[in-house]
C-alpha positions in Angstrom: 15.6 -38.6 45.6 12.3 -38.1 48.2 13.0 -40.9 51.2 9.4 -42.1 52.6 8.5 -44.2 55.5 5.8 -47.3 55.1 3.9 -48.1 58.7 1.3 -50.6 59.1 -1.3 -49.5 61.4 -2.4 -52.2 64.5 -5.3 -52.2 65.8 -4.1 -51.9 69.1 -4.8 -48.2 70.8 -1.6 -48.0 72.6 0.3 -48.6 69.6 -1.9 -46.2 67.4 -0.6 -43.6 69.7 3.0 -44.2 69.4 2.6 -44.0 65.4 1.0 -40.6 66.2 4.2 -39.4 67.8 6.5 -41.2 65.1 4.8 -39.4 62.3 4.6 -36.2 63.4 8.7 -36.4 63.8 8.5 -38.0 60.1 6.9 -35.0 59.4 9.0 -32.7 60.8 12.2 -34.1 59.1 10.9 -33.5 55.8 10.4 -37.2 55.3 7.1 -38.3 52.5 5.2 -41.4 54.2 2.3 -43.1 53.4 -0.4 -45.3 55.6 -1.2 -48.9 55.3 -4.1 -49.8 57.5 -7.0 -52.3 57.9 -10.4 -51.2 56.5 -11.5 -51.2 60.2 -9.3 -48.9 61.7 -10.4 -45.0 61.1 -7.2 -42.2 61.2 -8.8 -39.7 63.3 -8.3 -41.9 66.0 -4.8 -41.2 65.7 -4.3 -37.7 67.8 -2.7 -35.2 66.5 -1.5 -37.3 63.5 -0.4 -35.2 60.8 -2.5 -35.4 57.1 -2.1 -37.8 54.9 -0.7 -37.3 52.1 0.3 -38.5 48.6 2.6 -37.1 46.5 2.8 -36.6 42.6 5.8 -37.5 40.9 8.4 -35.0 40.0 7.7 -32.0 37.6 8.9 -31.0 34.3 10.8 -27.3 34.7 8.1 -24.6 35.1 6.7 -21.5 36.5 3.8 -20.9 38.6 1.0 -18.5 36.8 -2.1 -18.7 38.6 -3.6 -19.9 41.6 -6.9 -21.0 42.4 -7.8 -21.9 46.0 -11.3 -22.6 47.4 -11.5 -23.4 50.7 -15.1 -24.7 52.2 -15.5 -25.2 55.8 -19.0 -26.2 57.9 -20.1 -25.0 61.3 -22.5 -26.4 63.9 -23.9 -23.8 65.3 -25.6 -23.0 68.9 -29.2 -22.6 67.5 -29.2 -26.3 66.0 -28.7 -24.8 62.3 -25.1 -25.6 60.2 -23.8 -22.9 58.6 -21.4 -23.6 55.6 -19.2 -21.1 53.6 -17.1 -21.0 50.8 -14.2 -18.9 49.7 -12.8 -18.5 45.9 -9.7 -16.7 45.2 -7.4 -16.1 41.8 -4.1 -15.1 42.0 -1.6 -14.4 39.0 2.2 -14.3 39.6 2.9 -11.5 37.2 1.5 -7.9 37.3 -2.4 -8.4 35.4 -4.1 -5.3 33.8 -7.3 -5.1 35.2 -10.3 -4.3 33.5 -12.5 -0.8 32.7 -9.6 1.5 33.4 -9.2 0.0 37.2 -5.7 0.0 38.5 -3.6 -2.7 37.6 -3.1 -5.5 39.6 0.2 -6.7 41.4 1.1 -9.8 41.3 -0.7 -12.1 44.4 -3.4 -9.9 44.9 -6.8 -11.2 43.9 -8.1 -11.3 40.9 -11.4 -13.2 42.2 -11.6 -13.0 45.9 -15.7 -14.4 46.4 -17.7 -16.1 49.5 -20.8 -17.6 49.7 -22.1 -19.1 53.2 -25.5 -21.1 53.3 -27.5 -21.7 56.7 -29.0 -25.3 55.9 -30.9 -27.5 58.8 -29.9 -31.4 59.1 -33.0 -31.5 56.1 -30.2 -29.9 54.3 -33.1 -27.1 53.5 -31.3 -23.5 53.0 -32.8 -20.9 55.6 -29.9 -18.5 54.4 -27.9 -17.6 51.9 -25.4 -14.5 51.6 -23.3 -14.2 48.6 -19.7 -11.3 48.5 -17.8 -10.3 46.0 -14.3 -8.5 47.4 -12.7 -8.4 44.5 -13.7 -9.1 40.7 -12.3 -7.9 36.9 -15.2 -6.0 36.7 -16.8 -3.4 39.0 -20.2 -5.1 38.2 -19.5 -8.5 39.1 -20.5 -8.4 42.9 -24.2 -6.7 41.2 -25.1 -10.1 41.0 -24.5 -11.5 44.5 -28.4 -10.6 45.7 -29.6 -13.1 43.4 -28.1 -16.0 45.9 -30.9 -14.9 48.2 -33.1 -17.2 45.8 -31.4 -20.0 47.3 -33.5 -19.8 50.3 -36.7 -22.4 50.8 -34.3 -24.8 48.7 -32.9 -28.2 49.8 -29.4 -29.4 48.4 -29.9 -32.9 47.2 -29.5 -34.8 44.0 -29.6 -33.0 40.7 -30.4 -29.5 42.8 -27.7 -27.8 40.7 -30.3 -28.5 37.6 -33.2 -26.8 39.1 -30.8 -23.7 39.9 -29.4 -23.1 36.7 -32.1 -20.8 35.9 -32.1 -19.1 39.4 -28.6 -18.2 39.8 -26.6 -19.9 36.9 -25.4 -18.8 33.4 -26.5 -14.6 33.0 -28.5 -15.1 36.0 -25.0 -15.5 38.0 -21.2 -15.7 37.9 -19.5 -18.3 36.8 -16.8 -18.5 39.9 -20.0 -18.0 42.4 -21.5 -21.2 40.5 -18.5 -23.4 40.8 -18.0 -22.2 44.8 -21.8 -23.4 45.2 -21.4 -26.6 44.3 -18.3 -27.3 46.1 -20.3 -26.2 49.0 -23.6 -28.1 48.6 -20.4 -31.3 48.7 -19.8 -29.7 52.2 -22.7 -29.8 53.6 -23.1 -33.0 53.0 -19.8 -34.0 54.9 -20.1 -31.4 57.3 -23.7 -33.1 58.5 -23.5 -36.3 57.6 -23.3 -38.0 61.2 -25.8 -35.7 62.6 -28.0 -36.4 59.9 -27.8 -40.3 60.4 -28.5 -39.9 64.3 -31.3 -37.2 63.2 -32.8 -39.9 61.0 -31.6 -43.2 61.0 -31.2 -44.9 57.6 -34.5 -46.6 56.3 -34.1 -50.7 55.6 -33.3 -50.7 51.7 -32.8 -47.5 51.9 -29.7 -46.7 49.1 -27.3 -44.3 50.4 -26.6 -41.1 48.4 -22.8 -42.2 47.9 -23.4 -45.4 46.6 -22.2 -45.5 43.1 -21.2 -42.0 42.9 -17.4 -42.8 43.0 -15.2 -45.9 42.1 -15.1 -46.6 45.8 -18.7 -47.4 46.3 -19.8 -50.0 43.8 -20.9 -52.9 44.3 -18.1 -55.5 44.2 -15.9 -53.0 46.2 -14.3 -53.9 49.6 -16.2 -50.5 51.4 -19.4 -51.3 50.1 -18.6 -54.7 51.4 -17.9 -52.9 55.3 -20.4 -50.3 55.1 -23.4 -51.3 53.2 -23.2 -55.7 52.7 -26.8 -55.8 51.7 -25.5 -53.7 48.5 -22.5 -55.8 48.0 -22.5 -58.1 45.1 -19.2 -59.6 44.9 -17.4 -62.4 46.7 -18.4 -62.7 50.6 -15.4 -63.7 53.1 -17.0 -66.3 55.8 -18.2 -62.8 57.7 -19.5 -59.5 57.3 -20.5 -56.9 60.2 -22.2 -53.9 59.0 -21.8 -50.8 60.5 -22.3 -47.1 59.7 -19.7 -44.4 59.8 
């Protein structure tokens, strides 16, 4: 049976730092915990607090077979541009026989082992784009990877992915290198999203690009409420401050 500690979050600053300290021995112990706090208070003023995290309820026996990971991580860099990459890897836990007469793989190498990076300014317009293929079922699949220079001259906003699936979707791609791009277009977007705002302010009326893209931001919901009131179309406590994260 998982134990789990409950802590309310204060506003206060002093306490915010002992809960810091508390959870990161929670942590430690192997103890699950969750966090309760106000909409106003933001974790990453917790330093050094450990992740958040939720578990899923206990599963059925099993055995692990594959593994896909993609990890997406943004950069600022020194020039004023952000570059973001993306990295896809598959992983079997048994021995897989590998295609066209290559050597068979052992179990944990990659079967897929792909990276894209994009150079985007705070227009989100692509100056760059480098795709890599390190490892692949096929010896053709990284022949492909030159077409992500197309990329370049295009700016990641709403319904881009359409426009590209003739550029470097379907035949004109791979099918991994397709699903890594759009996880990093999402990264860009968080990666530059408050030097965006500060780079150009928000417009009056102006309806932001999460806003009823996700069950969070409708408009009866409590964060539409705290970020965006003007939006905000349900019941109205006796005062509202509207800020911007």
């Amino acid at each position: 049976m998982r134990s789990a500690v409950v802590l309310q979050l204060s506003r206060d600053d002093d306490i915010r730092q002992a809960l810091a300290s508390l959870l990161m021995n929670v942590a430690g112990a192997g103890l699950g915990y969750f966090l309760v706090y106000p909409w106003t208070v933001c974790a990453p003023t917790l330093t050094h607090a450990p992740r958040i995290t939720m578990t899923l309820p206990a599963a059925a026996a099993r055995k692990a077979v594959h593994t896909r990971s993609i990890d997406c991580r943004g950069y600022e860099r020194d020039d004023g541009l952000w570059d973001i990459e993306g990295h896809l890897t598959d992983t079997k836990a048994f021995d897989w026989r590998r295609r066209e007469g290559m050597l068979n793989l052992p179990a944990g190498e990659p079967v897929h082992d792909m990276w894209i990076r994009i150079t985007i300014d705070l227009d989100m317009k692509i100056h760059q784009a480098i795709a890599a293929t390190d490892a692949s079922p096929y010896l053709a699949c990284g022949d492909i990877t030159p077409n992500f220079a197309a990329l370049v001259g295009r700016t990641i906003k709403r319904g881009w992915t359409k426009e590209l699936q003739g550029v470097v979707g379907g035949p004109n791609g791979c099918a991994h290198m397709w699903e890594l791009l759009g996880r990093v277009a999402a990264v860009a977007y968080q990666s530059t999203g408050a030097a965006r705002h500060k780079h150009r302010p928000s417009k009056p009326g102006q309806i932001p690009y999460q806003f009823m893209r996700c069950h969070i931001y409708t408009p009866e919901s409590h964060a539409t409420l705290e970020r965006w009131p003007h939006l905000y179309k349900g019941p109205r406590p006796a005062q509202v401050e509207e800020f911007d994260r």
